[in-house]
Backbone of each chain as ProteinMPNN parsed JSONL, in Angstrom:
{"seq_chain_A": "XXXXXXXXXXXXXXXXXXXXXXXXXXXXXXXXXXXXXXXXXXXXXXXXXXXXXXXXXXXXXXXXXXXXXXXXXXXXXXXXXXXXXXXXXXXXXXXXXXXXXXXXXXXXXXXXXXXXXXXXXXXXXXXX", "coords_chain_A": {"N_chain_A": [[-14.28, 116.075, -19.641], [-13.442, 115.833, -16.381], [-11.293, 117.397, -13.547], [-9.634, 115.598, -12.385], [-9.676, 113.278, -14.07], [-8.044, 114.965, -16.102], [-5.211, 115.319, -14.679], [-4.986, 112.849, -13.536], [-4.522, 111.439, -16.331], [-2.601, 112.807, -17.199], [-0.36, 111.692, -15.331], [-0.596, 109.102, -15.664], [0.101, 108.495, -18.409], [2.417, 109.756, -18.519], [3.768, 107.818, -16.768], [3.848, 105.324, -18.594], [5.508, 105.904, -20.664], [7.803, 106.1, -19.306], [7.551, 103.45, -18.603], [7.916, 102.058, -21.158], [10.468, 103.088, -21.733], [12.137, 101.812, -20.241], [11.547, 99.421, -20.62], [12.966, 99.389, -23.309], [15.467, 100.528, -22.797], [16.634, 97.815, -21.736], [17.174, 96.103, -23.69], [19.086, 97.752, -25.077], [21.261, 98.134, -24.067], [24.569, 97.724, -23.084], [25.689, 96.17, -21.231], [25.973, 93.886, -17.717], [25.008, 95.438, -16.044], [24.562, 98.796, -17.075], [22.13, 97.497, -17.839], [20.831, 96.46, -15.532], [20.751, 99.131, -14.56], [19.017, 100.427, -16.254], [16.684, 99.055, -16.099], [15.784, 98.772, -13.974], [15.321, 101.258, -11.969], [14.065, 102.784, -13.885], [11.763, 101.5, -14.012], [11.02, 101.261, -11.759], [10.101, 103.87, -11.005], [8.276, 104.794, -13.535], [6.252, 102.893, -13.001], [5.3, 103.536, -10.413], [4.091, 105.809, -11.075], [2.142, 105.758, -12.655], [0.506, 103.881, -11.061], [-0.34, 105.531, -9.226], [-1.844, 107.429, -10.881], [-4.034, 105.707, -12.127], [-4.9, 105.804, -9.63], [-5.492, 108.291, -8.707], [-7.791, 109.034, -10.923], [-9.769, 107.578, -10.318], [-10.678, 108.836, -8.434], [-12.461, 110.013, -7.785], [-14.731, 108.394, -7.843], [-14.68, 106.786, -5.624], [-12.917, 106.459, -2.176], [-11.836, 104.717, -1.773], [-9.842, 103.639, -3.695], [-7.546, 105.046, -3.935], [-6.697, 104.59, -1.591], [-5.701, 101.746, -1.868], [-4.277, 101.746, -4.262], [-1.898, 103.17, -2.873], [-1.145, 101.608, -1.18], [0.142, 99.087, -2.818], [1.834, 101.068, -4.269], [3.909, 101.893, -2.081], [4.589, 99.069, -1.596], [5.855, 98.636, -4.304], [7.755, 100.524, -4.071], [9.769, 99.803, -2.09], [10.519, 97.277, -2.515], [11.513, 96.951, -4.968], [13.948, 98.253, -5.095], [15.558, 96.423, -3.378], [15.463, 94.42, -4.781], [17.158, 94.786, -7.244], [19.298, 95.479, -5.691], [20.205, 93.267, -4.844], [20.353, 91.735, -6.925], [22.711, 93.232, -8.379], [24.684, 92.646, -6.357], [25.077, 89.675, -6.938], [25.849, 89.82, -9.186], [28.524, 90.881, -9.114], [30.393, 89.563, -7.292], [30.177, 87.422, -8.936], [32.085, 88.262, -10.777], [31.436, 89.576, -13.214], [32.755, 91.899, -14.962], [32.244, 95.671, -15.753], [31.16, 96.756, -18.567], [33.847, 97.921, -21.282], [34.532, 100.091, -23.417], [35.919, 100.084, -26.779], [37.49, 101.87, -27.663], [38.613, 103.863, -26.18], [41.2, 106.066, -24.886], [41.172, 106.639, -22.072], [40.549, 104.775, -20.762], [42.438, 102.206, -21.305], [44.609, 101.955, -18.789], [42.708, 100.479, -17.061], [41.61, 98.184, -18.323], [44.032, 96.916, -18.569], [44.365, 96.395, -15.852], [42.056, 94.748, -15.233], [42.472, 92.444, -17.103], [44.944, 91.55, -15.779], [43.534, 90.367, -13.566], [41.716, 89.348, -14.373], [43.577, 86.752, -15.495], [44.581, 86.114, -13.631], [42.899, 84.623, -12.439], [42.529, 81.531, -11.291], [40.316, 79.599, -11.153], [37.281, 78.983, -13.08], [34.309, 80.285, -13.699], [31.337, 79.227, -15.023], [29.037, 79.957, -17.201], [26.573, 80.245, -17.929]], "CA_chain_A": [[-13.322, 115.471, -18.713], [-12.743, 116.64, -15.314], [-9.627, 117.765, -13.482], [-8.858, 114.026, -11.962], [-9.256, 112.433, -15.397], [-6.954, 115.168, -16.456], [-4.321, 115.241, -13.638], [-4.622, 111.183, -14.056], [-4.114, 110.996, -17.499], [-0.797, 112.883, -17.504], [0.488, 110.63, -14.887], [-1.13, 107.45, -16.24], [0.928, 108.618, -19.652], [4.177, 109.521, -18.125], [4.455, 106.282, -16.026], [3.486, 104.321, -19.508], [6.612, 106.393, -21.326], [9.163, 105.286, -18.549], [7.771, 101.939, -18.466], [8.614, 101.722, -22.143], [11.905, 103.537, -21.456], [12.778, 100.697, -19.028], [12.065, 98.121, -21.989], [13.949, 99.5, -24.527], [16.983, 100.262, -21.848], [17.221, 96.579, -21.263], [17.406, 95.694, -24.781], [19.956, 98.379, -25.844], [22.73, 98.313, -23.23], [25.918, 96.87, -23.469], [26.027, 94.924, -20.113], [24.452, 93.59, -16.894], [25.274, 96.486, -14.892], [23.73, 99.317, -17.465], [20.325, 96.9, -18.076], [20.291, 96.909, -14.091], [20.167, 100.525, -13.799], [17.625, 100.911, -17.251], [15.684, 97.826, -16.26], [14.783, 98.404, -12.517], [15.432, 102.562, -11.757], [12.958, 103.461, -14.763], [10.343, 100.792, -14.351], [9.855, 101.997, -10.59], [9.008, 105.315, -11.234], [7.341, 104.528, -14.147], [4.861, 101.653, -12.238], [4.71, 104.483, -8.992], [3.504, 107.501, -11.633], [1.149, 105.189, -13.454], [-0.325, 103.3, -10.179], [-0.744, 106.711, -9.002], [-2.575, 108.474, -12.061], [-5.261, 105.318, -12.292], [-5.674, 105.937, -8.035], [-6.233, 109.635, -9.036], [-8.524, 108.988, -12.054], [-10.961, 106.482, -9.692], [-10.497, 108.667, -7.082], [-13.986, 110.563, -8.017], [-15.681, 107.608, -7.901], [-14.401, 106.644, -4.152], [-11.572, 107.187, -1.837], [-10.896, 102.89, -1.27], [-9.322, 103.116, -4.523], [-6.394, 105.631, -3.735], [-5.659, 103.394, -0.731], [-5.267, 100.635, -1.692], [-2.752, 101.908, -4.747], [-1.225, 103.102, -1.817], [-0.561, 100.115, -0.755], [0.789, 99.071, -4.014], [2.756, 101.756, -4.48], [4.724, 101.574, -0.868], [5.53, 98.076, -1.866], [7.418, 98.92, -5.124], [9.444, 101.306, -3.403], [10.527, 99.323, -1.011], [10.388, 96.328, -2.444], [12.331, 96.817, -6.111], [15.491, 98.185, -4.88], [16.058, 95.836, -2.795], [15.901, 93.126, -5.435], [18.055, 95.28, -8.063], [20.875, 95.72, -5.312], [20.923, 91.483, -4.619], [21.376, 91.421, -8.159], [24.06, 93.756, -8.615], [25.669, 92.472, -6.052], [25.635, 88.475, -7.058], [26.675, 89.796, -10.434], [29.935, 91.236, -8.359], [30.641, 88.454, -6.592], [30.324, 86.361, -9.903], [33.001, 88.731, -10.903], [30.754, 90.017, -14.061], [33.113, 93.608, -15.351], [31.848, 96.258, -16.801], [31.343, 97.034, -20.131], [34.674, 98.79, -21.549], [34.731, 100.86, -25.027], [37.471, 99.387, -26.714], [37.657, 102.88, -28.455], [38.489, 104.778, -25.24], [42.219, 105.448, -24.761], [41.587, 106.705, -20.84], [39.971, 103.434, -19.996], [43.292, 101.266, -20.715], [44.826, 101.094, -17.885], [41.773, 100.102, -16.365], [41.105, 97.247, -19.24], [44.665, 96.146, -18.487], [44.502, 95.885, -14.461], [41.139, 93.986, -15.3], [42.719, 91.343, -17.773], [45.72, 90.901, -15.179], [43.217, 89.892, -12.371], [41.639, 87.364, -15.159], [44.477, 85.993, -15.64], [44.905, 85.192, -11.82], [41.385, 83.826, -11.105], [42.541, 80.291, -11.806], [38.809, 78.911, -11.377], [36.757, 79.889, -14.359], [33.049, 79.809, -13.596], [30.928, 78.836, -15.999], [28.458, 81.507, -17.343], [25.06, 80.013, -18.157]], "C_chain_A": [[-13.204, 116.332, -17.466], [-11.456, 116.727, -14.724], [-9.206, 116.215, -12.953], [-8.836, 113.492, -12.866], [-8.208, 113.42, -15.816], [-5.388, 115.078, -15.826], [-3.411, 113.739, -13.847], [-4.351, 111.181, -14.811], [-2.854, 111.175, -17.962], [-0.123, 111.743, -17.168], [0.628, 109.549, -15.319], [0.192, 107.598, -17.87], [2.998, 108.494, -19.317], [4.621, 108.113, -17.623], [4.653, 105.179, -17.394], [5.132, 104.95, -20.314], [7.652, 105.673, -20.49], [9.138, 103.81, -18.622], [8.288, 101.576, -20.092], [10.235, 101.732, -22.598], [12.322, 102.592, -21.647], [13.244, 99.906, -20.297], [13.252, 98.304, -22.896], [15.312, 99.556, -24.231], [17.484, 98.863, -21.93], [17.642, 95.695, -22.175], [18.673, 96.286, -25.33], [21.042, 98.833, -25.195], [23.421, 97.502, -22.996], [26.16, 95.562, -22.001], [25.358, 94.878, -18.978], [24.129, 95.04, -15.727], [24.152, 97.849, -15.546], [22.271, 98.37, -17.752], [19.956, 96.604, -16.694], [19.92, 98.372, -13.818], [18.703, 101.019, -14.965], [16.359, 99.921, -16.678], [14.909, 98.044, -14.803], [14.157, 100.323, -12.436], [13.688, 103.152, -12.719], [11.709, 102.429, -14.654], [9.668, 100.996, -12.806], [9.39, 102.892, -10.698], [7.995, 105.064, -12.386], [5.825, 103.726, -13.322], [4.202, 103.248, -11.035], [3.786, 105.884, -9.756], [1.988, 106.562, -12.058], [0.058, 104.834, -12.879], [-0.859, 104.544, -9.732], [-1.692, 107.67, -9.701], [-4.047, 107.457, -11.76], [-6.022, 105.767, -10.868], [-6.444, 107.195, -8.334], [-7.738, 110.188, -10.003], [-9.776, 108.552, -11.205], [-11.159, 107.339, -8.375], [-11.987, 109.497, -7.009], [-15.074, 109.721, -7.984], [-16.117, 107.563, -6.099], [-13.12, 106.504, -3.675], [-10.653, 105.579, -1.612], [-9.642, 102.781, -2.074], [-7.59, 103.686, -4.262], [-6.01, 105.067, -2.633], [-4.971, 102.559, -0.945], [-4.088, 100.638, -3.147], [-1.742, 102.64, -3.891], [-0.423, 102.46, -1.687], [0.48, 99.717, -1.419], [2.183, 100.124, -3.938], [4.185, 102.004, -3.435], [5.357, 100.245, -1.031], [6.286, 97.935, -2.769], [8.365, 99.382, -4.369], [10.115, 100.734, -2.324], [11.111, 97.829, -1.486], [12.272, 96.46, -3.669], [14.039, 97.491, -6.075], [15.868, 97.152, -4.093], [16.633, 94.643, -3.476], [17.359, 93.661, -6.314], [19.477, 94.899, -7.196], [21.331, 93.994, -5.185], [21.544, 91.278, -5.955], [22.454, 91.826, -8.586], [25.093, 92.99, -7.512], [25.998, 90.948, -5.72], [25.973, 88.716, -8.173], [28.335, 90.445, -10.261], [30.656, 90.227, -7.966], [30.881, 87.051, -7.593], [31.383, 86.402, -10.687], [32.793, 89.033, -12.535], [32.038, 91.371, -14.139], [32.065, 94.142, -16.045], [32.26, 96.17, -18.148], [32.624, 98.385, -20.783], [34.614, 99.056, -22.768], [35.843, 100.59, -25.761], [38.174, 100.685, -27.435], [38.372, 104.068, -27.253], [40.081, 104.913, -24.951], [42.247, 105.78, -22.65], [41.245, 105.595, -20.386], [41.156, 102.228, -20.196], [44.004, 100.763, -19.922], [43.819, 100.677, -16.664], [41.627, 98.587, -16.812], [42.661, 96.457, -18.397], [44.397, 95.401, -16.801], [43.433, 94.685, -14.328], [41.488, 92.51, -16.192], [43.931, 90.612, -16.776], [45.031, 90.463, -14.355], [42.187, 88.502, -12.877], [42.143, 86.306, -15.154], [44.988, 85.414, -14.344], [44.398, 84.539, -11.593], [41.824, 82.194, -12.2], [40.866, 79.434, -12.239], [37.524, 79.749, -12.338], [35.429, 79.227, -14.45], [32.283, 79.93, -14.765], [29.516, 80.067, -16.197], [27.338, 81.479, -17.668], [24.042, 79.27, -16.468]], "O_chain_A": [[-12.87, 117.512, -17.577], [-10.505, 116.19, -15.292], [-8.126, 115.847, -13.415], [-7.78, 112.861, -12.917], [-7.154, 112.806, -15.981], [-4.459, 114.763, -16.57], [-2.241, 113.444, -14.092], [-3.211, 110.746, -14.649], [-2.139, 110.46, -18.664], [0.478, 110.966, -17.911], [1.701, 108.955, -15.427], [0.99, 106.703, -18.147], [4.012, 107.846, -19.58], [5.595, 107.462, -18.002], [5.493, 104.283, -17.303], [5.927, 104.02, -20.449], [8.296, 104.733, -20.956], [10.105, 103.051, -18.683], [9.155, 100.704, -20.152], [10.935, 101.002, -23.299], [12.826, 102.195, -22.698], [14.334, 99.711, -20.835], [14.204, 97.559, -23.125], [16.211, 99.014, -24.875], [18.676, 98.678, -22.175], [18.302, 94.698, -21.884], [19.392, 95.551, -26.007], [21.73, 99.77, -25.6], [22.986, 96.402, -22.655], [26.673, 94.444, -21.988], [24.325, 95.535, -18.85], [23.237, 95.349, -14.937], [23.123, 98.096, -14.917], [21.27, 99.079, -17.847], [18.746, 96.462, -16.512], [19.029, 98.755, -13.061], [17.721, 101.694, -14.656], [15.18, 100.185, -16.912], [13.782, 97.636, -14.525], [13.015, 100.681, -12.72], [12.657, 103.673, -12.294], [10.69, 102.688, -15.295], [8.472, 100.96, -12.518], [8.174, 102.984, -10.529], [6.807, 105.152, -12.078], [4.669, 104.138, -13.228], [3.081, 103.75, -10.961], [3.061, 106.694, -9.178], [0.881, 106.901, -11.639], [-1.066, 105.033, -13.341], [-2.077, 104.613, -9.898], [-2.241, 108.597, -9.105], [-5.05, 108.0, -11.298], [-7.223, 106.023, -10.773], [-7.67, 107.286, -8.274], [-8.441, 111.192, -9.891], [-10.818, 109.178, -11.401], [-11.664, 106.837, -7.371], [-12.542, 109.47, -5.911], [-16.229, 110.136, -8.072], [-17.106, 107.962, -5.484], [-12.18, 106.421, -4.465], [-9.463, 105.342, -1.402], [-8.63, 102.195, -1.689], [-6.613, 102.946, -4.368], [-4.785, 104.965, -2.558], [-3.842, 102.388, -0.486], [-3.198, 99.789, -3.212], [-0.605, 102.66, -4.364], [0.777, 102.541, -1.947], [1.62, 99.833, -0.972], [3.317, 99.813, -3.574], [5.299, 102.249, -3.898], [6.535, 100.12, -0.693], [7.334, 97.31, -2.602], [9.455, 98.906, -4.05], [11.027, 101.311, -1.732], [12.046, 97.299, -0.886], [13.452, 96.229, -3.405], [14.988, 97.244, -6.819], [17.072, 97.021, -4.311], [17.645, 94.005, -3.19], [18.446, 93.112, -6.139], [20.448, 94.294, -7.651], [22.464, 93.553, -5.374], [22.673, 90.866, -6.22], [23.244, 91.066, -9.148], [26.255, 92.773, -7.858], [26.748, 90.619, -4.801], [26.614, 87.756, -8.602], [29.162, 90.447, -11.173], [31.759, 90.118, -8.5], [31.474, 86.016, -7.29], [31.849, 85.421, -11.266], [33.769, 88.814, -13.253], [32.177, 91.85, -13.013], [31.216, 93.556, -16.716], [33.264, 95.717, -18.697], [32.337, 99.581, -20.741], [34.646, 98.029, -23.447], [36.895, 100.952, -25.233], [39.352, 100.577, -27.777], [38.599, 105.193, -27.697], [40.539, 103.794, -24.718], [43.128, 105.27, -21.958], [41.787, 105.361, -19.305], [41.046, 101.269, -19.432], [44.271, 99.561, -19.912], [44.183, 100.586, -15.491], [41.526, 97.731, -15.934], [42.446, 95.493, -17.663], [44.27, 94.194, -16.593], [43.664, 93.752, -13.559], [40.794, 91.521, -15.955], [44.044, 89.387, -16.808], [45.794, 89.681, -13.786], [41.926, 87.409, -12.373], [41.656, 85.195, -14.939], [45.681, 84.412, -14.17], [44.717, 83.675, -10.776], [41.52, 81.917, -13.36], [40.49, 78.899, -13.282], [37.063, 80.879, -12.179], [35.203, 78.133, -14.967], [32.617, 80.811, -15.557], [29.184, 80.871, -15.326], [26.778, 82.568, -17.795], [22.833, 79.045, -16.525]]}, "seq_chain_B": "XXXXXXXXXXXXXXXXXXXXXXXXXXXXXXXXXXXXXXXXXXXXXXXXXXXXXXXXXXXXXXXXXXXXXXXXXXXXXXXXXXXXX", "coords_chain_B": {"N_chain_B": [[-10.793, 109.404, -22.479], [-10.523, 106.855, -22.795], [-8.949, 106.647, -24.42], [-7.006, 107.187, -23.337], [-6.304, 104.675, -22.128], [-5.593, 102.99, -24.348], [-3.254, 104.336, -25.296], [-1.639, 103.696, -23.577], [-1.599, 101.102, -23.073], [-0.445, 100.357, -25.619], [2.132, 101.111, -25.159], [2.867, 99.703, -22.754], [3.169, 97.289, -23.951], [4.979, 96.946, -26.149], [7.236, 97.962, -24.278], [7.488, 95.196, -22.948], [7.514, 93.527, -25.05], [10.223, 93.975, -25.654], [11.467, 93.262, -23.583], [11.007, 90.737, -23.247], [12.507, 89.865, -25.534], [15.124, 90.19, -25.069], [15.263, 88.744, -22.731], [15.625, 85.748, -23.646], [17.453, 86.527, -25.265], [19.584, 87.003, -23.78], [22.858, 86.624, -22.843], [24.163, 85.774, -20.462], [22.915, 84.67, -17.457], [22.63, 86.637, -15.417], [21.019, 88.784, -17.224], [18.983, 87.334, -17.634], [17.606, 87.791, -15.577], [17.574, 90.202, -14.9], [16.007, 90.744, -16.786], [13.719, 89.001, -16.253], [12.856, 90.805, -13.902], [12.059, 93.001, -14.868], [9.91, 92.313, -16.179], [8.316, 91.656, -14.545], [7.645, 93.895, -12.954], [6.557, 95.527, -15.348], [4.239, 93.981, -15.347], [2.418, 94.154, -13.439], [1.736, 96.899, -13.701], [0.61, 96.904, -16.202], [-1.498, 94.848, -14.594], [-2.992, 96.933, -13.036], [-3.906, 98.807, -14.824], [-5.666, 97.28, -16.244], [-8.224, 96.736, -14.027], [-8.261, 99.201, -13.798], [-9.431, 99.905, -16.475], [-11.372, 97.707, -16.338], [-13.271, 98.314, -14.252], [-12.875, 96.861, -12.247], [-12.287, 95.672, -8.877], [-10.777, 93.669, -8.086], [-8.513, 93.099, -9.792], [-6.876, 94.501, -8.323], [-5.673, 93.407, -6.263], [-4.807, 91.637, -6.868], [-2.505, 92.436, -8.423], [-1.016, 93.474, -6.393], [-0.092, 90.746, -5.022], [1.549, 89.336, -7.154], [3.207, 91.129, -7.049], [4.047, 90.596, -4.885], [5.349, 88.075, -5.579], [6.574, 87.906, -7.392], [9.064, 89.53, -6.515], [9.986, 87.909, -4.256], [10.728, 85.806, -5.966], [12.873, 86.664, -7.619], [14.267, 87.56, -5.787], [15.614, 85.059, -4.508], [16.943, 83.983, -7.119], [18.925, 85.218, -7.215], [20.383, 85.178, -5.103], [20.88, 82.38, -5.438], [22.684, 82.534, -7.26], [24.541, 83.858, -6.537], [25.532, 81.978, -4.877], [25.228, 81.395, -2.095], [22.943, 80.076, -1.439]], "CA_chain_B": [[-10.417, 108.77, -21.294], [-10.302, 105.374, -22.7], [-7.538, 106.641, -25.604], [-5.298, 107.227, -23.072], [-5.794, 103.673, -21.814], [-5.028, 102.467, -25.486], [-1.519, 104.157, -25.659], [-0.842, 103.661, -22.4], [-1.504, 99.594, -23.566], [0.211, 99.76, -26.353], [3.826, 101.266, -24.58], [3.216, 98.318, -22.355], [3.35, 96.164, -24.73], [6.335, 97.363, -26.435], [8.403, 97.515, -23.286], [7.253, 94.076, -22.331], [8.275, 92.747, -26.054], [11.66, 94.181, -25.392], [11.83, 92.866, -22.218], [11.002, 89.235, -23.73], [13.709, 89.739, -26.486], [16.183, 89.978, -23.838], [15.187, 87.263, -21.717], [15.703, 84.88, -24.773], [18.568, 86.457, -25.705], [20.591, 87.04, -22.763], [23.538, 86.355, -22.64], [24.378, 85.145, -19.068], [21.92, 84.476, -16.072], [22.258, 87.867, -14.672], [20.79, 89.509, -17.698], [17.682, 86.859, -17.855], [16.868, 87.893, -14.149], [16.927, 91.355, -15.022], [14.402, 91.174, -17.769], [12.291, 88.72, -15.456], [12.429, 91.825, -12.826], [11.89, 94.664, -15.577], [8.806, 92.011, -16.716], [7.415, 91.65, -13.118], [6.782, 95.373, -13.172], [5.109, 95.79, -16.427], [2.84, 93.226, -15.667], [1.683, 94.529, -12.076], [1.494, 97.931, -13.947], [-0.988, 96.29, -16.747], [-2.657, 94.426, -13.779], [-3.413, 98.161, -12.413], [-4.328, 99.118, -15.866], [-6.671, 96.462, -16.245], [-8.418, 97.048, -13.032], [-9.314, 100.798, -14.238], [-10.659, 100.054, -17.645], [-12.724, 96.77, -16.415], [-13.768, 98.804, -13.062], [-13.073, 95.864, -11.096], [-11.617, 96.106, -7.586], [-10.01, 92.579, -7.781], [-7.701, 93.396, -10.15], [-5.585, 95.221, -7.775], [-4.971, 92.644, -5.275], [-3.898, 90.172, -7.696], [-1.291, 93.215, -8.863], [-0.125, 92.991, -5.248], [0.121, 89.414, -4.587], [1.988, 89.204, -7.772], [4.561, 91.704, -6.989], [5.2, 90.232, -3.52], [5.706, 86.658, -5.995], [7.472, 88.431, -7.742], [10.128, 90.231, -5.417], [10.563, 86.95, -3.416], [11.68, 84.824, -6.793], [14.019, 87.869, -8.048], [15.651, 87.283, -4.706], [15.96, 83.945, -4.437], [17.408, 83.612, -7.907], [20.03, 86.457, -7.098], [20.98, 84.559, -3.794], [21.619, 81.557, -5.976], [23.641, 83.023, -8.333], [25.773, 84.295, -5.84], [26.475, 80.931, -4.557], [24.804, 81.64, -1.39], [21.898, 78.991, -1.309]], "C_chain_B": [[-9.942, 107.512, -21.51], [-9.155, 105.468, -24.048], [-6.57, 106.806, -24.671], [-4.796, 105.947, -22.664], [-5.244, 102.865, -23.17], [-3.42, 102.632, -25.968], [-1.093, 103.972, -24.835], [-0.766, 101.617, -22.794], [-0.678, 99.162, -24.337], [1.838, 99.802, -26.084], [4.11, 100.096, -23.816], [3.616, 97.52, -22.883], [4.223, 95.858, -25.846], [7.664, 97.095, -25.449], [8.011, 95.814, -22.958], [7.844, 93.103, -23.921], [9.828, 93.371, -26.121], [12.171, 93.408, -24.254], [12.328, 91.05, -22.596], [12.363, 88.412, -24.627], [14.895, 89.5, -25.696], [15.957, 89.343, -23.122], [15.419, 86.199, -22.131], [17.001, 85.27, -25.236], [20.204, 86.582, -25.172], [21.436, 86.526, -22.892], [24.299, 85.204, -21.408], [23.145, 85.014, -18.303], [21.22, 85.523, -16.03], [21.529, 88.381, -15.603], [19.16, 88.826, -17.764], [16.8, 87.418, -16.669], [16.666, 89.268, -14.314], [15.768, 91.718, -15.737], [13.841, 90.304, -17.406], [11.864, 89.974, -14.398], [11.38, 92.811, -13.606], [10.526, 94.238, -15.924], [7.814, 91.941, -15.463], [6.675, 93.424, -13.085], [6.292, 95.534, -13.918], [4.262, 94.98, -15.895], [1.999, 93.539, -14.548], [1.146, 96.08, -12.806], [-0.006, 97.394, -14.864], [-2.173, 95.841, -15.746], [-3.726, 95.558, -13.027], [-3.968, 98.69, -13.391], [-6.021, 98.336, -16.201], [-7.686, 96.499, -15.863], [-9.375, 98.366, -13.172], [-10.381, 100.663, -15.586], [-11.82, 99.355, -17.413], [-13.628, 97.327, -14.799], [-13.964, 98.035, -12.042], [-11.917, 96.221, -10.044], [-10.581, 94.892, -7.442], [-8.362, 92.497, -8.478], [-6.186, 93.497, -9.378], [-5.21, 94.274, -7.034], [-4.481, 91.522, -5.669], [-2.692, 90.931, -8.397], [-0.577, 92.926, -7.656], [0.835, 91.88, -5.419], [1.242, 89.088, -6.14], [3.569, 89.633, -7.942], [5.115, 91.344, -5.366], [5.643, 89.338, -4.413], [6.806, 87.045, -6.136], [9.537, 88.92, -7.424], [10.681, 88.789, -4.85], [11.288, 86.269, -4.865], [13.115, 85.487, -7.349], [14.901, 87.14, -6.653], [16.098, 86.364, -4.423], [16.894, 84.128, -5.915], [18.804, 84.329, -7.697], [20.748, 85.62, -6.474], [21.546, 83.081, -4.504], [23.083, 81.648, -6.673], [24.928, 83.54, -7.949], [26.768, 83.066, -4.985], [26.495, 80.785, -3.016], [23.737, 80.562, -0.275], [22.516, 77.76, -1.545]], "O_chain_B": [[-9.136, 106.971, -20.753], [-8.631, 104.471, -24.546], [-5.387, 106.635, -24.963], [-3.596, 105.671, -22.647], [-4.367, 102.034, -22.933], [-2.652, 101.872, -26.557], [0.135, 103.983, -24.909], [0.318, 101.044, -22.681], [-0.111, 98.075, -24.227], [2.656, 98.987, -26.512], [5.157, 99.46, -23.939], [4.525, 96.851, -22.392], [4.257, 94.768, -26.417], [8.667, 96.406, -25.636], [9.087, 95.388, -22.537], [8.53, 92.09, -23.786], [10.506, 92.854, -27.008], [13.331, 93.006, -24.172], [13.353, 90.403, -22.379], [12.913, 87.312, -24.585], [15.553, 88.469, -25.836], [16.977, 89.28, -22.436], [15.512, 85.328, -21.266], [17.734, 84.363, -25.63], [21.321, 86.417, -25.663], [21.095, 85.386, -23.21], [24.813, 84.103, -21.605], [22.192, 85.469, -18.936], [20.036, 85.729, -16.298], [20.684, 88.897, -14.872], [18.199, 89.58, -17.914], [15.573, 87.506, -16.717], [15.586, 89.691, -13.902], [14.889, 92.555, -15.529], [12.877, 90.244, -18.169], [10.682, 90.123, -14.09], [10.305, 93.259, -13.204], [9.704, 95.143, -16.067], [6.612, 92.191, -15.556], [5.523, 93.847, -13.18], [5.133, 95.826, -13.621], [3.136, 95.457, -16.036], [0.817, 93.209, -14.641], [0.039, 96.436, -12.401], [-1.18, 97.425, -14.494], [-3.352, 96.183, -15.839], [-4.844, 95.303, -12.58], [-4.909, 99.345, -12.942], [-7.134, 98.846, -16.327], [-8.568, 96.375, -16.712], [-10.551, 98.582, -12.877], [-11.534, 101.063, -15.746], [-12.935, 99.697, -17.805], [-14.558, 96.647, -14.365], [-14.791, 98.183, -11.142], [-10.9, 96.871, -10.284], [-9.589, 95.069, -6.735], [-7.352, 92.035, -7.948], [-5.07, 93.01, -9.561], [-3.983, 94.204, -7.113], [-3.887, 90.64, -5.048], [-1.856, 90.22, -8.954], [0.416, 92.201, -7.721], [2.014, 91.893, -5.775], [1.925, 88.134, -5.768], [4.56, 89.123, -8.466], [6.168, 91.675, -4.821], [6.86, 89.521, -4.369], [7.818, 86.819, -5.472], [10.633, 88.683, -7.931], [11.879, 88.569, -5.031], [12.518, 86.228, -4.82], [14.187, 84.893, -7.458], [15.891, 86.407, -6.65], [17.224, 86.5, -3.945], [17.956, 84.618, -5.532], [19.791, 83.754, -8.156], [21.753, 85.181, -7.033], [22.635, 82.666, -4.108], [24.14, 81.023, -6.588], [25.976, 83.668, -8.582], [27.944, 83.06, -4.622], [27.452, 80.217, -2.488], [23.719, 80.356, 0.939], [21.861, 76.72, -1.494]]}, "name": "protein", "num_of_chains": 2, "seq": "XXXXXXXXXXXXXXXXXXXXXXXXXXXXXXXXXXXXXXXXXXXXXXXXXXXXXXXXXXXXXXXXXXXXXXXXXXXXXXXXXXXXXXXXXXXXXXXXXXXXXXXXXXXXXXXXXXXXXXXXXXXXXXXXXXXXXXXXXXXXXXXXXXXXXXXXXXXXXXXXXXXXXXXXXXXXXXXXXXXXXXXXXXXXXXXXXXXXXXXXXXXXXXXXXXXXX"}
């Protein structure tokens, strides 16, 4: 093996660990707010380490290849926050709460101020 | 060289059956759109994966074009949801 297959292979590995992260985040958190930050945060870096390791790996062959994950890689980062934050912030606007611990005693008067402003919103949008 | 593309395949394909589970089991909207986002990236990542093991160059520009699709439907669906569109 030479040093770009090794160099690559870390990265190519690490990005494949976060991208699994991501998955398992989005499965095992309590609400939309934590499976926004496991589901987007860890699957960019993951995709940017990974796209990055194969550019590095090919890059002994020729140099087109690390361009054009370049490319790639400039449009995650620009691209995937941008979507995350629309979503967080039509799941605000939909008036989605967080996820509260019902075990927690500093979080009640938080739980309560949040059930009195329920109890205001006369119009009760529908959730599917 | 080609074992690392095997575990690097198979984590894909783990996060991407998590991803699925939660898109099916969602609860609300918001949570289906997140695990269509979280699935848009694995699959541009595989498409980059792909790309290296079969040494084809085409690969990649169908990873692109996928993650602009991608990005634009995420945002549209958001913008709905908000009551916007």
């Amino acid at each position: 093996m030479s040093l770009y297959e090794i160099i690559g292979g870390i990265l190519i590995i690490i990005g494949a660990a976060f991208l699994f992260l991501g998955g398992l985040g989005i499965l095992r958190m309590p609400d939309v707010y934590n499976r926004l930050q496991a589901g987007t945060k860890a699957t960019t870096m993951g995709a940017m380490s990974l796209i990055l390791g194969v550019g590095v790996v090919k890059m002994e062959d020729s140099w087109t290849w690390i361009v054009k994950m370049s490319i790639i890689i400039i449009f995650i980062a620009i691209s995937n926050p941008i979507s995350s934050h629309a979503l967080a912030r039509a799941m605000y606007r939909r008036k989605r709460y967080p996820f509260i611990k019902s075990s927690d005693k500093n979080m009640d008067a938080y739980r309560e101020i949040i059930e009195k402003e329920e109890k205001d919103e006369k119009t009760v949008m529908n959730d599917q | 060289m080609i074992y690392i593309f095997y575990i690097t395949i198979v984590l894909l394909a783990l996060g991407m059956l998590f991803a699925i589970i939660r898109f099916i089991k969602g609860p609300t909207a918001g949570d289906r759109t997140v695990a269509l986002d979280t699935m848009t990236t694995i699959i541009v990542a595989g498409l980059v994966i792909m790309s290296a093991v079969f040494d084809r160059f085409i690969y990649a520009d169908v990873a692109l074009i996928y993650s602009v699709l991608g990005f634009i439907g995420v945002i549209v669906i958001a913008r709905y949801l908000e009551g916007a569109l």
